[in-house]
C-alpha positions as CSV (number, residue, x, y, z in Angstrom):
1,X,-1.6,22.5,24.7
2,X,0.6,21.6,21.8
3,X,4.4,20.8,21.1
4,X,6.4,22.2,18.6
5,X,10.3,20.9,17.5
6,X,13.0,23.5,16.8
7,X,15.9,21.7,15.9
8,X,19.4,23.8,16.3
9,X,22.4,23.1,13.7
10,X,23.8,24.8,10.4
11,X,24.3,21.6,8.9
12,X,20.8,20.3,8.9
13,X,20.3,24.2,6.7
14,X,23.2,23.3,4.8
15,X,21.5,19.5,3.9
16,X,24.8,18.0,5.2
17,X,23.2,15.8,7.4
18,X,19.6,14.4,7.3
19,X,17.4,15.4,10.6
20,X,16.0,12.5,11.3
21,X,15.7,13.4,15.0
22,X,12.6,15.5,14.1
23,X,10.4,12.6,12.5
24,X,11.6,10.6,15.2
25,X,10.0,12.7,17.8
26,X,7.2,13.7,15.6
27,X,6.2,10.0,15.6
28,X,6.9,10.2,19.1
29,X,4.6,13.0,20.0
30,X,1.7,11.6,17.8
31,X,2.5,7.9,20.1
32,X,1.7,10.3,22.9
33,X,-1.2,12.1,21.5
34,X,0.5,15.1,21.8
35,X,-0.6,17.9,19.1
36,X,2.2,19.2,17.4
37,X,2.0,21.9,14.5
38,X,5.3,23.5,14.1
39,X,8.9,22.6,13.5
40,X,11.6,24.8,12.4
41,X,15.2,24.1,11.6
42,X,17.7,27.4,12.7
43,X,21.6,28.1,12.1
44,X,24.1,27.8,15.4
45,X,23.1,31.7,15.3
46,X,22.2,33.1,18.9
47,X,20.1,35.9,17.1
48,X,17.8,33.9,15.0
49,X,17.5,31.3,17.6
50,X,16.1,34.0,20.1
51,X,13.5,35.2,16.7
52,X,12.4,31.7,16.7
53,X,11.7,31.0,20.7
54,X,10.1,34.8,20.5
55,X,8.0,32.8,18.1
56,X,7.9,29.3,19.5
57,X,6.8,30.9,22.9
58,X,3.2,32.3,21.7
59,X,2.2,29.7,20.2
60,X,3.3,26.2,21.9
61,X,3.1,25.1,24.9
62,X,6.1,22.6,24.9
63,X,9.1,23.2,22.9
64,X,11.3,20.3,22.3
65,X,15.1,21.5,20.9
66,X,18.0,18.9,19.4
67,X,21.3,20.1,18.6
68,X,24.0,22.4,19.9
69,X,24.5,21.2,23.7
70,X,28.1,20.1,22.2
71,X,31.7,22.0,23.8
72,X,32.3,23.6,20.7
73,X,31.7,27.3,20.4
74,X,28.6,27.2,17.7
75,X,26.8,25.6,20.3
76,X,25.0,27.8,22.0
77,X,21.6,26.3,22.2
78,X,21.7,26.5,26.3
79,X,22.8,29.6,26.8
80,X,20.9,31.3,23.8
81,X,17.6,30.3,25.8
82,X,19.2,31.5,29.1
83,X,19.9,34.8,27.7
84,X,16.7,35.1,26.2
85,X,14.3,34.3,29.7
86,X,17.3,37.3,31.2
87,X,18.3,33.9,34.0
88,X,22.0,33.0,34.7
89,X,23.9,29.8,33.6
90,X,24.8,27.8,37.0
91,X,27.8,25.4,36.7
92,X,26.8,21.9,37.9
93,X,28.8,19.8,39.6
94,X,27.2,16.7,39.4
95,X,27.4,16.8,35.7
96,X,30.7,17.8,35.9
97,X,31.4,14.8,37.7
98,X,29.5,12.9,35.3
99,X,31.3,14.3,32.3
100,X,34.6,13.6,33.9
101,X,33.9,9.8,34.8
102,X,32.8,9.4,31.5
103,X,36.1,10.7,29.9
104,X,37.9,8.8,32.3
105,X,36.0,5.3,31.2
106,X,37.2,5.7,28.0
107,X,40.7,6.5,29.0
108,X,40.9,10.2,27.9
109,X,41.5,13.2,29.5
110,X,37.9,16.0,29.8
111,X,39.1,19.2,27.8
112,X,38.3,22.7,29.8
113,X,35.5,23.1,26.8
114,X,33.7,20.3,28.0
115,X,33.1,22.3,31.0
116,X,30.5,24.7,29.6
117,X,28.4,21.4,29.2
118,X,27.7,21.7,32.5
119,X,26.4,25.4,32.4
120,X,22.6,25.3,33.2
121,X,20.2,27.7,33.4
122,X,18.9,28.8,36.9
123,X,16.3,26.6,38.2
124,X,16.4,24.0,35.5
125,X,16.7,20.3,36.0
126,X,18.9,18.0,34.3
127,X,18.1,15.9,31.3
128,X,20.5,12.7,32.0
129,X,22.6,11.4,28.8
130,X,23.1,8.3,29.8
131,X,25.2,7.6,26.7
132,X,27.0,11.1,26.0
133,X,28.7,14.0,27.5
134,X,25.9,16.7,27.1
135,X,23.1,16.3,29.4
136,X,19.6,18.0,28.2
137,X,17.5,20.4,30.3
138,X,13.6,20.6,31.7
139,X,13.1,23.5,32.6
140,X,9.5,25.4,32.7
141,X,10.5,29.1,32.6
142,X,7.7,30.5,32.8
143,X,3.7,28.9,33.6
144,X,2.5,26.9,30.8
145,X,5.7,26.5,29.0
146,X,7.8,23.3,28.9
147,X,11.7,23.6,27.4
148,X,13.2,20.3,26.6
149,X,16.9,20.4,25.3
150,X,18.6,17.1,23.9
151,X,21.8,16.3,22.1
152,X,21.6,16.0,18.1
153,X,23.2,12.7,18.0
154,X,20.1,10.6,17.8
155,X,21.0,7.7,19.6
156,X,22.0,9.4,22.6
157,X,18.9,11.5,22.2
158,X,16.5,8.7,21.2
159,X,18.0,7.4,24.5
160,X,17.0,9.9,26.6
161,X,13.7,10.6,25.3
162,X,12.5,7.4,26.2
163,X,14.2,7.4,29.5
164,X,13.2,10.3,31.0
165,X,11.7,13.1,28.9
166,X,8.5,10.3,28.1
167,X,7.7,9.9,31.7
168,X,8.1,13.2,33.2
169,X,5.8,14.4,30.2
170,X,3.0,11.7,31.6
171,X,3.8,12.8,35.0
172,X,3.5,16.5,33.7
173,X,-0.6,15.6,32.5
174,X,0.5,15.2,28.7
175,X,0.2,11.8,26.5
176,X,-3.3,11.2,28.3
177,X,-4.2,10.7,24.4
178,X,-2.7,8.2,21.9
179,X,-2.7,9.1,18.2
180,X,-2.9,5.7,16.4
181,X,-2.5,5.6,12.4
182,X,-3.2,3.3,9.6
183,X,-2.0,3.6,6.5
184,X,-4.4,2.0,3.1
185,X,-1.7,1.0,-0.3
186,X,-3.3,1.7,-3.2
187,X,-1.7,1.0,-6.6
188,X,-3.0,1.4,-10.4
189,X,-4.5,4.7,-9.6
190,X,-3.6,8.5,-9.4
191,X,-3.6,10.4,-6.2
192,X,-6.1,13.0,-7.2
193,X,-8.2,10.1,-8.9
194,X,-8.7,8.2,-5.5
195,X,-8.9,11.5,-3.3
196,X,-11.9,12.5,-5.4
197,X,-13.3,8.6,-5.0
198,X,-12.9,9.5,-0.8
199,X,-13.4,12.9,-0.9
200,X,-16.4,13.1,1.7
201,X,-13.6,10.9,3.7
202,X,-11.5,13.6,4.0
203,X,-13.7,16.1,6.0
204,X,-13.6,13.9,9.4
205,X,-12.3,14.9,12.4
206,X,-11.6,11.5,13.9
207,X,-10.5,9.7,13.1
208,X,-8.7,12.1,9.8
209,X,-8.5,10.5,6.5
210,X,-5.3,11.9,4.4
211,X,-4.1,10.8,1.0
212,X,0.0,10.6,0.2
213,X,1.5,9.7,-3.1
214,X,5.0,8.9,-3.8
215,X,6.8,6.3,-6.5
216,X,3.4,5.6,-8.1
217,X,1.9,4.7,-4.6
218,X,-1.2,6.3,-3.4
219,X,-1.5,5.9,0.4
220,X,-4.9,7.2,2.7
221,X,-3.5,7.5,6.6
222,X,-5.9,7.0,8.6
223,X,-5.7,8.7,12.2
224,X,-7.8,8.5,15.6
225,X,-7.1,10.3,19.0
226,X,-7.8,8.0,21.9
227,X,-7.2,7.0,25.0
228,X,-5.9,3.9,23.9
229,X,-4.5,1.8,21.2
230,X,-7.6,-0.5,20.6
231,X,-10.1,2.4,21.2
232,X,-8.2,4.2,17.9
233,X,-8.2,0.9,16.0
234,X,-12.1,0.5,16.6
235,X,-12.9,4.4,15.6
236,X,-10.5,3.4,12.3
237,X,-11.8,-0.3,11.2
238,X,-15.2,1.3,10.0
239,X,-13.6,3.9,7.8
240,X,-10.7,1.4,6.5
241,X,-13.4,-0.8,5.8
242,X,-15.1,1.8,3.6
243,X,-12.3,2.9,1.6
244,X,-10.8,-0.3,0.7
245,X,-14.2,-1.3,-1.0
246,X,-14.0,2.2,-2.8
247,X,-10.6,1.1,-3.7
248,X,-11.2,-2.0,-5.1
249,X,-8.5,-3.5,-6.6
250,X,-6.5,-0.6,-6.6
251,X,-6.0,-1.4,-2.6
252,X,-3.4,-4.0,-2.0
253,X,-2.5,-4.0,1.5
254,X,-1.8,-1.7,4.6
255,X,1.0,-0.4,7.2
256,X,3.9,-2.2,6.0
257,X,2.5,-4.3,3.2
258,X,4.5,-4.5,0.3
259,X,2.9,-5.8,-3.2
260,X,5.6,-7.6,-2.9
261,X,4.6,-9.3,0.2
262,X,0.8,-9.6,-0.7
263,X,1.9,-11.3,-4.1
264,X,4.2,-13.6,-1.9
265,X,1.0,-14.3,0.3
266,X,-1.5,-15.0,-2.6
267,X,1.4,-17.3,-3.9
268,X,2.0,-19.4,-0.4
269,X,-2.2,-19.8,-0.4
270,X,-2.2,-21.0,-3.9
271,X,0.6,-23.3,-3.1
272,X,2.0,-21.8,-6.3
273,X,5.3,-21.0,-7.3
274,X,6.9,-18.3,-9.6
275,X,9.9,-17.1,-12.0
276,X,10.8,-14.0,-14.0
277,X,12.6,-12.7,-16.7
278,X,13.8,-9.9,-16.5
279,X,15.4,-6.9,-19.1
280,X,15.2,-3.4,-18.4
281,X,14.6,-3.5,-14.6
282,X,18.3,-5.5,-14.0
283,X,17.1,-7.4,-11.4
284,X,14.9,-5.2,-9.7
285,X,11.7,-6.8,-9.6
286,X,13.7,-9.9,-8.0
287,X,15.5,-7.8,-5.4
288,X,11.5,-6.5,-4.4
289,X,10.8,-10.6,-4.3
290,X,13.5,-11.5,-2.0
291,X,13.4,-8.5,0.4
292,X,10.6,-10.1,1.4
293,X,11.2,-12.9,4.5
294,X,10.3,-16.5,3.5
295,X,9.9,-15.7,-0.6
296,X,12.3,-18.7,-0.8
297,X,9.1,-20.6,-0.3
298,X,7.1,-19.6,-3.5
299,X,10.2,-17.7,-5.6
300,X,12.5,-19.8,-7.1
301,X,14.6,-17.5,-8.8
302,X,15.0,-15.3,-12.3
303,X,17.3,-14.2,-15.2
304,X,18.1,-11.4,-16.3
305,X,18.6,-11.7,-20.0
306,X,19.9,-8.0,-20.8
307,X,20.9,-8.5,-24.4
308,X,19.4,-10.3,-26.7
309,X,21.3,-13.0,-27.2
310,X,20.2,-14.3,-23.1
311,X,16.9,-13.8,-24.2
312,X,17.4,-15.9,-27.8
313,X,19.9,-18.6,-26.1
314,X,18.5,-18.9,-22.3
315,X,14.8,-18.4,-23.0
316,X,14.1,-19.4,-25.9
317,X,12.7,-15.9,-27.3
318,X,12.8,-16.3,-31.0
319,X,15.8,-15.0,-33.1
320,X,13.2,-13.7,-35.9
321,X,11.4,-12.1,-33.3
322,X,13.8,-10.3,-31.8
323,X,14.9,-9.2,-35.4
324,X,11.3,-8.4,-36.7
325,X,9.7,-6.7,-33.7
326,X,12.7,-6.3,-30.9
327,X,13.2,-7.1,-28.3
328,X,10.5,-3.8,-26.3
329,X,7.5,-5.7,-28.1
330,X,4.4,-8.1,-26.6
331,X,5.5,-11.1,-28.4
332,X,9.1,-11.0,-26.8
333,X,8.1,-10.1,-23.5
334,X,5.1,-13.2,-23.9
335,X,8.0,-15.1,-24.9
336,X,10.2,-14.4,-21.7
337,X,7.7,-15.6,-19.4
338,X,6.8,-18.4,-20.8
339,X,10.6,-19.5,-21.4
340,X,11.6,-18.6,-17.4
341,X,8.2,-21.0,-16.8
342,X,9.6,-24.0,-18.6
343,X,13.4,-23.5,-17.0
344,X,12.3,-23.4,-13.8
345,X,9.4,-25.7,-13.6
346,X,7.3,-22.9,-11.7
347,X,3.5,-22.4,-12.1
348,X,4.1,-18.5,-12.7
349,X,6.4,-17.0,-15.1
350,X,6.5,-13.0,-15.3
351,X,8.8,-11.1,-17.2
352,X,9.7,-7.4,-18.3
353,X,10.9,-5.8,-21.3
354,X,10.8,-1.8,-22.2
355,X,13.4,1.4,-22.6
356,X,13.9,3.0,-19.4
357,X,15.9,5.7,-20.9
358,X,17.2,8.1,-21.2
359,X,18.7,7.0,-24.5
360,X,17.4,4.3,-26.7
361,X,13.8,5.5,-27.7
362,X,12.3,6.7,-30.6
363,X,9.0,7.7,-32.2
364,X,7.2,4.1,-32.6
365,X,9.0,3.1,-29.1
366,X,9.6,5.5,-26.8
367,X,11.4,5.9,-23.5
368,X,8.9,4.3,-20.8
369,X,7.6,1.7,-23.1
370,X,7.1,-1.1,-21.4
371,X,5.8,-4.8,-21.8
372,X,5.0,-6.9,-19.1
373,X,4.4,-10.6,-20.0
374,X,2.9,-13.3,-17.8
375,X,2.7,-16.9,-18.0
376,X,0.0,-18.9,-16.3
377,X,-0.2,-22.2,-14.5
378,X,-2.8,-23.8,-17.4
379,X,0.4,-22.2,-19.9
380,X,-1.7,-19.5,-21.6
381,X,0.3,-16.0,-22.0
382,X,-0.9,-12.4,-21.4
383,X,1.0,-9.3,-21.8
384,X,0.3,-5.8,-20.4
385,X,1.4,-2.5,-22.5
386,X,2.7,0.6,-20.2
387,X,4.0,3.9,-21.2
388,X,5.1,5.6,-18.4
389,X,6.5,8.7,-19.3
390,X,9.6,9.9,-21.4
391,X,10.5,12.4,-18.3
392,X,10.2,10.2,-16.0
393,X,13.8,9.5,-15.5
394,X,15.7,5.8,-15.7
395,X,15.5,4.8,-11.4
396,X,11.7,6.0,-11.5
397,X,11.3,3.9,-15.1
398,X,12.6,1.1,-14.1
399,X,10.8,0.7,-10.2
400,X,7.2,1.4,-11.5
401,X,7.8,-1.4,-14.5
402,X,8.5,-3.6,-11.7
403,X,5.7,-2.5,-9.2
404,X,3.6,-2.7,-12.5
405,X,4.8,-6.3,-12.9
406,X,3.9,-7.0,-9.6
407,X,0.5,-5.6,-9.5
408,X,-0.5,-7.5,-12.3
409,X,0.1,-10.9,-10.9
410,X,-1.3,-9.8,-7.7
411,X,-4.9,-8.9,-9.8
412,X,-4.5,-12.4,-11.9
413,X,-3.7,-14.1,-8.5
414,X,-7.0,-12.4,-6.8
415,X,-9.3,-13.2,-9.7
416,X,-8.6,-16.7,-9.4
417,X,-9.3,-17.1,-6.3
418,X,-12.6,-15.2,-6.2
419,X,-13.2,-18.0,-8.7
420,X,-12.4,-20.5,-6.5
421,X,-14.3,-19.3,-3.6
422,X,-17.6,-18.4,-6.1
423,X,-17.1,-22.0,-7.7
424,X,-20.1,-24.6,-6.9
425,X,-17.5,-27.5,-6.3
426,X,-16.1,-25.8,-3.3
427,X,-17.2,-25.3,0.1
428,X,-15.7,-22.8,2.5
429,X,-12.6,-22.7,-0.1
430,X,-11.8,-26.9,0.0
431,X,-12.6,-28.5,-3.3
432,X,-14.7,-31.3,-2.7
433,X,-15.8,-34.1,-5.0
434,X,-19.4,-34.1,-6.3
């Protein structure tokens, strides 16, 4: 028994308009537990929408359809099925009346197109829209197969999903089975690096172990099937709990954690506070800082000293410096941090410097050269090399410098305290007097 998602509209070929409505109710199905292993996109064409349910039909057991239950002629989604099980379209009254009232409400007047939304197969039952003019359809046209037909707009169909389609499909025996996921952040290594560190990981059958990369992230999902939310969670724990020791320190949070976020949480249990400085990234690596809620607590804010003469006049990077080395060098981007430290009284001062392209590089310096420089609470600088690729482009260039920037502090933050949890003058984490 499995679902599959066949989502109707020339526009979503085209790329005009993003279908989001199929990871909506692929997120959905795996809520439910439902298996689902197919989706397909097709044109407002009533041919190759009758080659895909000729598909659809031998391999699925529930087929779930968004888009083209409008007035217009291209959408034929309806009656295309109709034709295709050889059963008549029956004009509904009650959803006549419905559409009707609903024009009404809003003070127009229902168009004679409008009345084809009403058109329903034979022995089909109605889908309501609560908040639209074109009702869906359930219809089972033949034993063992489900057809569910919703609107493309997604609130209306997120609307009715919920609503109606979700508890017939209980009622109907499915969603017995949750699918619960978690998802393990990973930053600092490469995808194929940590999939070979997990790869005996990767053979389960439940819970499943997968890895994703994307934006220099490396993410394992891991998935159980249950028959509930906390049975899942306690089939997953084990495994998480195994592959975030593999990772190490390349693991930094899960779900929706952010480094970002963790780095703001190492901060708050420090008590600590920081800065930057930033060049190249334009304010990036504070925008990541502040999306996170509550960061006014530990961040107290940055500049970015774009030319040289913020970095000379605000910072206090040296002139001769600048002139000797530039300003894409370790000493400069040292002296960043420690100058964004002293202006803003803050324990932490981190700052970036590099070329993010795509003009401005050269042999000794190219384009993704970048220095990250760090100032710590006892005042002692560091400063972290990265060369992250000439073809990399300037938007990816400039995020990973400040993910980089980020990860850094995070692994300076964690050593310390793993120092002050080892330490002989603490006990249970309080420092005590000896």
């Amino acid at each position: 028994m499995s679902a599959e998602i066949i989502c109707v509209g020339t526009e979503l070929l085209l790329g005009d308009i993003l279908n989001s409505n199929a990871q909506f109710l692929a997120l959905e199905l795996a809520s439910l537990g439902i298996p689902h292993f197919y989706q397909t996109v097709v044109g407002d064409n009533p041919g190759r929408l009758k080659q895909v349910l000729e598909i659809a039909i031998a391999r699925s057991n529930l087929l779930i359809f968004t888009g083209g239950l409008g007035p217009t002629p291209d959408d034929l989604t309806t009656e295309t099925i109709a034709d295709f099980f050889g059963v008549p379209l029956i004009e509904r009254q009650d959803v006549l009346d419905d559409i009707a009232q609903k024009f009404a409400s809003r003070g127009r007047e229902m168009t004679p197109s409008n009345r084809k939304q009403a058109l329903i197969p034979k022995g089909a039952d109605i889908l309501p829209n609560p908040g639209g003019t074109a009702p869906g359809m359930i219809w089972q046209p033949r034993p063992n197969l489900t057809i569910l037909t919703f609107p493309g707009v997604p609130t209306e169909m997120h609307r009715m999903w919920r609503e109606t389609a979700v508890p017939y499909l209980k009622s109907q025996g499915w969603g017995k089975e949750i699918i619960y996921s978690r998802t393990l952040r990973f930053w600092g290594i490469g995808e194929s690096a940590l999939a070979e560190k997990v790869t005996p990981f990767l053979d389960l059958t439940n819970p499943t172990v997968a890895p994703y990369a994307g934006q220099g992230q490396v993410r394992l999902r891991v998935s159980a099937r249950a028959t509930s939310a906390t049975d899942a969670q306690l089939l997953i724990e084990p495994v998480a709990q195994q592959l975030r020791q593999i990772g190490g320190l390349d693991y930094f949070g899960d779900d929706d954690d952010t480094l970002a976020s963790v780095v703001g949480e190492l901060l708050i249990e420090a008590d600590e506070t920081l800065s930057v400085a930033e060049s190249c990234t334009g304010g990036g690596l504070g925008s990541m800082l502040t999306e996170v809620p509550g960061s006014s607590n530990y961040f107290l804010g940055g500049v970015i000293s774009y030319d040289n003469s913020v970095k000379a006049s605000v910072l206090g990077v040296s002139q001769s410096d600048l002139y000797k080395v530039g300003a894409v060098s370790k000493v400069v981007a040292m002296q960043m941090a420690a100058g964004v430290r002293s202006l803003l009284s803050t324990h932490w001062g981190l700052s970036i410097t590099g070329i993010a392209g795509p003009g401005g590089g050269s042999d000794t310096k190219p384009v993704g050269l970048v220095y990250i420089g760090l100032a710590k609470p006892d005042g002692t600088l560091e400063c972290f090399k990265f060369q992250l690729g000439q073809n990399r482009g300037r938007s990816s260039i400039r995020h990973a410098s400040a993910c980089n920037a980020l990860d850094q502090l995070r692994r300076r933050l964690l050593a310390i305290k793993a120092e002050r949890q080892s330490s002989p003058e603490s006990i249970d984490g309080q420092s005590v007097d000896l």
